[in-house]
C-alpha positions as CSV (number, residue, x, y, z in Angstrom):
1,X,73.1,100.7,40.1
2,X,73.4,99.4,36.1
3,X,76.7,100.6,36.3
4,X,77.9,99.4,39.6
5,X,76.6,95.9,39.0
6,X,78.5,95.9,35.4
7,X,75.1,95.8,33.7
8,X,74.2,97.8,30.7
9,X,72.7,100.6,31.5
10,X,69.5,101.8,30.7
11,X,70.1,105.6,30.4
12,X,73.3,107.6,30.4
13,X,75.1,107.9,33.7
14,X,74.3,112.1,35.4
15,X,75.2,113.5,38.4
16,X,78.0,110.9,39.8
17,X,81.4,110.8,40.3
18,X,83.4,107.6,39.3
19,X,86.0,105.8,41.2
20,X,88.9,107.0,38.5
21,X,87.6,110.4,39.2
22,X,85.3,111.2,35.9
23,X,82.5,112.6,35.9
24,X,79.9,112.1,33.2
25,X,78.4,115.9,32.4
26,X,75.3,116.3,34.0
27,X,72.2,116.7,31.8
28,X,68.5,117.9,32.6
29,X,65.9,115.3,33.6
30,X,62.5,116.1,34.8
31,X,61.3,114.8,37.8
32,X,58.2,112.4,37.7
33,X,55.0,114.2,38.8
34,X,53.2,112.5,42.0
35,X,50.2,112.0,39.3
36,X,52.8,109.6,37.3
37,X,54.6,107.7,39.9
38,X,53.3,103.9,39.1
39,X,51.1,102.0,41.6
40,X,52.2,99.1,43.7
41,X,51.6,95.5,42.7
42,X,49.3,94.1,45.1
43,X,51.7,91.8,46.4
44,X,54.1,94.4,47.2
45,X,51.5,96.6,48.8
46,X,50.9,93.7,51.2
47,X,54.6,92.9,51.9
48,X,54.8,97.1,53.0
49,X,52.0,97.3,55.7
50,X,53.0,98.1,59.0
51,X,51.2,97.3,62.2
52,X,53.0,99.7,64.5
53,X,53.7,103.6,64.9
54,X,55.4,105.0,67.3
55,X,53.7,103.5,70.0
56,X,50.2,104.4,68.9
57,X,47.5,102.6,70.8
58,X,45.9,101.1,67.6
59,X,43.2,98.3,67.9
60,X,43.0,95.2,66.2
61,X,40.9,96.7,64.3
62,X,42.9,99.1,63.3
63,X,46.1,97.3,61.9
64,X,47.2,96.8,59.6
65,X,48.9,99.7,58.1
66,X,49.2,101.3,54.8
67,X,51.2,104.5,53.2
68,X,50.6,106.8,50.8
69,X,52.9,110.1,49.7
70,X,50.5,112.4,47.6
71,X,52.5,115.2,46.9
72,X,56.1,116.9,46.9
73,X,57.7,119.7,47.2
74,X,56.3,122.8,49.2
75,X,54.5,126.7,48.4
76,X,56.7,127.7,51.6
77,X,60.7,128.9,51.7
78,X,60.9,128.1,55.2
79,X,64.7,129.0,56.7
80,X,64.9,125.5,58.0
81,X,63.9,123.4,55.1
82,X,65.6,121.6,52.3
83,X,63.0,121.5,50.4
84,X,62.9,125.2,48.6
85,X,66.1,124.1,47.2
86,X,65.2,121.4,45.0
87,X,63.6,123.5,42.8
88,X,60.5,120.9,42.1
89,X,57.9,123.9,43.4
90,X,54.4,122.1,44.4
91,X,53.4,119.5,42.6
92,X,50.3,116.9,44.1
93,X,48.2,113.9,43.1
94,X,45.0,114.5,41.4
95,X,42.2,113.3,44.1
96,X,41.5,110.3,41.7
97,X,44.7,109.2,41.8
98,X,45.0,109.5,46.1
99,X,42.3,107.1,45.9
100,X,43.5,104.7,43.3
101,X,46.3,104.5,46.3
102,X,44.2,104.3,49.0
103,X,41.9,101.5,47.5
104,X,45.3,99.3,46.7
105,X,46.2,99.5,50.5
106,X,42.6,99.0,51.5
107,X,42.9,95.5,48.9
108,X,46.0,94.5,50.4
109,X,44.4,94.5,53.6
110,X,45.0,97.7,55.3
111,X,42.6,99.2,58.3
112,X,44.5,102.2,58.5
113,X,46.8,104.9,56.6
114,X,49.6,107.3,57.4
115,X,50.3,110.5,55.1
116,X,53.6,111.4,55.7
117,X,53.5,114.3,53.9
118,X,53.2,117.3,55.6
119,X,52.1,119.6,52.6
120,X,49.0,117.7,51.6
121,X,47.1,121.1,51.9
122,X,49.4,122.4,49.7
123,X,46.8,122.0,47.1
124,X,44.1,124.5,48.8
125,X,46.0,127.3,47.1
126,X,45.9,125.8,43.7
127,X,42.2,126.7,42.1
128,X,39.9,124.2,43.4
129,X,41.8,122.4,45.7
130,X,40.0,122.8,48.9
131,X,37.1,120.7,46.9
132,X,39.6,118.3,45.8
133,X,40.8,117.7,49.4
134,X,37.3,117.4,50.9
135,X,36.7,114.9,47.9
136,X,40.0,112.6,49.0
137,X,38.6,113.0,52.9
138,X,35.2,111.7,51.5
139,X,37.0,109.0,50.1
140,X,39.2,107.6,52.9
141,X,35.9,107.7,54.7
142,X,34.0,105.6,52.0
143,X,36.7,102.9,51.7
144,X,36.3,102.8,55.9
145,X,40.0,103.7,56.4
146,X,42.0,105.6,59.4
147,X,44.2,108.0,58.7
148,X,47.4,109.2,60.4
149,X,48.6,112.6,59.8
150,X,52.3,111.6,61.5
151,X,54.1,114.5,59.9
152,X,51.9,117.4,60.2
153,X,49.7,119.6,58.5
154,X,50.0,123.5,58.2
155,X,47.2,125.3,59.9
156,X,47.3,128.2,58.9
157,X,46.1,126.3,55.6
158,X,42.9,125.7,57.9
159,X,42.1,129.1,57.5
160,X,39.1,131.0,55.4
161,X,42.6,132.6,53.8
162,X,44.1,129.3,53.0
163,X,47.2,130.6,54.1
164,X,47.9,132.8,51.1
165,X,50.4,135.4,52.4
166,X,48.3,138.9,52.0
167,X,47.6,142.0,53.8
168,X,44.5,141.0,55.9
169,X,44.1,137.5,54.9
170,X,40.9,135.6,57.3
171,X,42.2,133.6,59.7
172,X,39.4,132.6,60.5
173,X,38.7,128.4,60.9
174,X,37.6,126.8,57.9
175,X,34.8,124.9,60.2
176,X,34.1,122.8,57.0
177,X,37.6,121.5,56.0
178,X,39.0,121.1,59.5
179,X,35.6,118.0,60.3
180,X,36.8,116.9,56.9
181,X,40.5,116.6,58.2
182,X,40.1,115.8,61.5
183,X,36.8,114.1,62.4
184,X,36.8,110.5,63.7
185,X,33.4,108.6,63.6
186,X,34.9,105.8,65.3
187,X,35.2,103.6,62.6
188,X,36.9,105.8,59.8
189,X,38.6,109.3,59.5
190,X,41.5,110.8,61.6
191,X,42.5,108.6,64.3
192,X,46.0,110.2,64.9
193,X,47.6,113.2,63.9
194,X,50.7,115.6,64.8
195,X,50.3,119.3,64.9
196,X,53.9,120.8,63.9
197,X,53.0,123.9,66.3
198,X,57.1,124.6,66.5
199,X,56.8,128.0,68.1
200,X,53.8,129.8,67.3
201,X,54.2,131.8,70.8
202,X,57.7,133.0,70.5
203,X,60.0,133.2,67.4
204,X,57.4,133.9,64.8
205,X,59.8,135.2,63.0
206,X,61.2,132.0,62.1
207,X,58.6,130.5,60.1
208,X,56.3,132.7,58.0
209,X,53.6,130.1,57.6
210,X,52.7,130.0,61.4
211,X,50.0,131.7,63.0
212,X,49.8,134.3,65.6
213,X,49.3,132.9,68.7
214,X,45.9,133.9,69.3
215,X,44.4,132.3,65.7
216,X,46.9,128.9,66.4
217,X,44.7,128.5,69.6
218,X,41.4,128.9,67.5
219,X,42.5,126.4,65.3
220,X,44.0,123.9,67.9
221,X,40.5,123.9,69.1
222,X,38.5,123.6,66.4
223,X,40.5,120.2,65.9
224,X,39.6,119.1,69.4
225,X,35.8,120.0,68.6
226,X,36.4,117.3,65.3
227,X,36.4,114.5,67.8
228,X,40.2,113.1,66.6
229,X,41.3,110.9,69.4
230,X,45.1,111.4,69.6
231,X,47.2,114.2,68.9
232,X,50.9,114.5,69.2
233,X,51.7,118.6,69.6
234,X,55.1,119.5,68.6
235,X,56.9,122.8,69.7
236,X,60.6,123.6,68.7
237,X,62.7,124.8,71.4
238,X,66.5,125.7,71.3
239,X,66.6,128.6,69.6
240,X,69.5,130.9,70.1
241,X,67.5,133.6,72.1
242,X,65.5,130.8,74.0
243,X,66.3,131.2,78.2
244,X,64.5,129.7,80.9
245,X,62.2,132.7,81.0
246,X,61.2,132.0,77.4
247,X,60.9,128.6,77.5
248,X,58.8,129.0,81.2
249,X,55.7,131.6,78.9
250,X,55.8,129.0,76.4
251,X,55.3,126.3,79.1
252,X,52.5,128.5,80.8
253,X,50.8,129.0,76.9
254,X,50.9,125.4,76.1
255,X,49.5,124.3,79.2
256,X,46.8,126.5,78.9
257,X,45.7,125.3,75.6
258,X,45.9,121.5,76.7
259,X,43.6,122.8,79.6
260,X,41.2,124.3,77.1
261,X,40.9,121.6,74.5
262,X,40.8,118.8,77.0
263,X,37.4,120.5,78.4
264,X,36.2,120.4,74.8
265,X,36.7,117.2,74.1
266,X,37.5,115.0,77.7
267,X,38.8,111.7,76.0
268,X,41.5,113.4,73.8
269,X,44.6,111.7,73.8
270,X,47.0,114.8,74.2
271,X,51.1,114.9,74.2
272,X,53.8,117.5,73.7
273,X,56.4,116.5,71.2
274,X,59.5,118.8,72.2
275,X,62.0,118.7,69.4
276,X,65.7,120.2,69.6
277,X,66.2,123.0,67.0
278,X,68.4,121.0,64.0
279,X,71.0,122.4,61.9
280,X,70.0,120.8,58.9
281,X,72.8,120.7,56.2
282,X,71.9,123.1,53.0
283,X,69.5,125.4,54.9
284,X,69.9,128.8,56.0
285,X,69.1,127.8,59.3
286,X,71.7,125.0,59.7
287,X,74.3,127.9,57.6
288,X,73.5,130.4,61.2
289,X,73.6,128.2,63.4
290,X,77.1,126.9,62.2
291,X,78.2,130.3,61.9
292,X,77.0,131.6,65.3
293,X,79.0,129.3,67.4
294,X,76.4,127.7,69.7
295,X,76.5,124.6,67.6
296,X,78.2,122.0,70.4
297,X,78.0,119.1,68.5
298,X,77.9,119.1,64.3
299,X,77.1,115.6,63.9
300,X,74.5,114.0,61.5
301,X,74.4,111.1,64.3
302,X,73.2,113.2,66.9
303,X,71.1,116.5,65.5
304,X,70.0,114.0,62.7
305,X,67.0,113.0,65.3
306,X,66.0,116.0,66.1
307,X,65.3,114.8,69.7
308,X,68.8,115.4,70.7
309,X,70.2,119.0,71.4
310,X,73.3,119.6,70.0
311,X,73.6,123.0,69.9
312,X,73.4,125.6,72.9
313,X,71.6,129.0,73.0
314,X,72.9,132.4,74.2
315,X,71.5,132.0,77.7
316,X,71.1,127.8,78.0
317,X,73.3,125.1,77.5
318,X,72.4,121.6,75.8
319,X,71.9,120.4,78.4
320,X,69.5,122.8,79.9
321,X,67.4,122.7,76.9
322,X,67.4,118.5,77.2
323,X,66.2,119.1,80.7
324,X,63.7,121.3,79.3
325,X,62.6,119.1,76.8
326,X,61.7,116.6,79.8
327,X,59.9,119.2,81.5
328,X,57.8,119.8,78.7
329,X,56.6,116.2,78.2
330,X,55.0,116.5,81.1
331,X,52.6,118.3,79.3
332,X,49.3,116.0,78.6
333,X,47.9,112.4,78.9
334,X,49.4,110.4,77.2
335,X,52.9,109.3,76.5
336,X,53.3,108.8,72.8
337,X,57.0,108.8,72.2
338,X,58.2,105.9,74.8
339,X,61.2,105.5,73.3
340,X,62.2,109.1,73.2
341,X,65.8,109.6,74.3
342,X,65.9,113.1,75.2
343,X,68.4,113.0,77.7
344,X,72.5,113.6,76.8
């Protein structure tokens, strides 16, 4: 920006091609750790709080709302990811320094927060990090704050395993971190949250870091026992082997597991989020799914949403799996993504 706006600049130019068609050799820079990146002024903390999320019913009480972004990278090599290839590995903020965050939003005014990331247990693999995320939980308690999880959190994480890939690893609930994570009080804890349950039924295969079927159920109700009171459950659908008679089990499945945490917990908000399978440039994923030839439509401005198909399957057309992504909807309570536009 130094050099587009004819100032001097402040390090040497990397990674950019000019308009005369140089390019300046790149050179090695390491990336700031979460741990470094400097805190807000207060006056620009206040100028960033939100008082809407995607519809969420949020009191008066509740608004207004913060951010914070505690870690990057990811422990995972997931086919459909960018992230692997950045090359950052896992890197997160020391618990002391979450809450040096957290108490600048709660100063500027904020009621609530929303963790976007979706690797914040990322950490539990690390040596002592399942103590350092009940320590940030007891914190955003302390300071009296809500918390939306709006991008997801792995469950299989939840797990006396922790998610560490090994032969017989317990996949059993951690009872103890998933109240931490998940219990709401009414006055502080998780308020919302979505579950990135993609397709823990069918296609497995896909994503290593999802759990059988079985254990996902175990801890889908273990979160419903917490007392969180909305959740936004979002399955992946699209893939090239999906057909009606897939998609129809998974239907059955899901249904059943709404049924069964509803009669734990009655006044759980519950939706299904039905997202279009995406062909994300730089992943493997988006590499098949160019090279398979279902992809109808390869355009940023359309699969870039991820609620609009664009790509067909070997048995369903686009437009089948939009119609499908309707049908699914249907499942739950509550309708959390008014403004979805599923349809073609």
């Amino acid at each position: 920006m130094d050099y587009v706006l004819g100032n001097s600049p402040r390090e040497a130019l990397s990674g950019v091609i000019l308009a005369n068609g140089n390019q300046p050799p790149p050179r090695v820079r390491r990336p700031l750790s979460p741990e470094e990146w400097p805190l807000p002024e207060l006056s620009v903390a206040k100028q960033c709080l939100g008082s809407e999320h995607k519809g969420l019913p949020l009191p008066e009480e509740r608004l207004l709302i913060g951010s914070v972004f505690t870690d990057i990278g990811c422990d995972r090599r997931c086919d459909f990811c960018q992230t692997p290839e950045y090359h950052i590995g896992y890197r997160a903020m020391s618990p002391e320094r979450v809450l040096q965050w957290l108490k600048i939003q709660k100063e500027a005014g904020a009621k609530s927060v929303i963790s976007s990331s979706d690797q914040f247990l990322g950490r539990l693999v690390q040596k002592g990090g399942r103590d350092d995320v009940l320590e940030i939980m007891k914190g955003i308690r302390e300071l009296g704050l809500a918390v939306l999880w709006s991008n997801g959190l792995e469950l299989k994480k939840m797990t006396l395993g922790r998610g560490i890939n090994r032969k017989n690893a317990d996949l059993t609930p951690d009872e103890e971190l998933i109240s931490a994570l998940w219990d709401w009080d009414g006055k502080a804890g998780c308020y919302f949250a979505y579950l990135p349950a993609e397709r823990p039924l069918f296609g497995q295969q896909n994503y290593a870091k999802l759990l059988p079927w079985q254990e996902h159920c175990e801890i889908v109700k273990a979160i419903a026992r917490a007392g969180t009171p909305y959740l936004n459950y979002g399955v992946i659908i699209g893939f090239p082997d999906d057909s009606n008679e897939t998609l129809s089990r998974l239907e059955e499945a899901v249904g059943g597991l709404y049924e069964d945490i509803l009669a734990i917990n009655p006044s759980l908000n519950f939706q299904v989020s039905p997202l279009a399978i995406s062909p994300i440039p730089g992943t493997k994923q988006g590499l098949n799914l160019r090279q398979s030839g279902l992809l109808r439509f390869d355009d940023p401005s359309i699969f870039g949403g991820m609620w609009t198909p664009s790509v067909d399957t070997h048995h369903l057309s686009y437009e089948e799996i939009a119609n499908w992504q309707i049908r699914l909807m249907q499942i739950g309570n509550w309708n959390f993504e008014k403004e979805c536009k599923c349809n073609t």
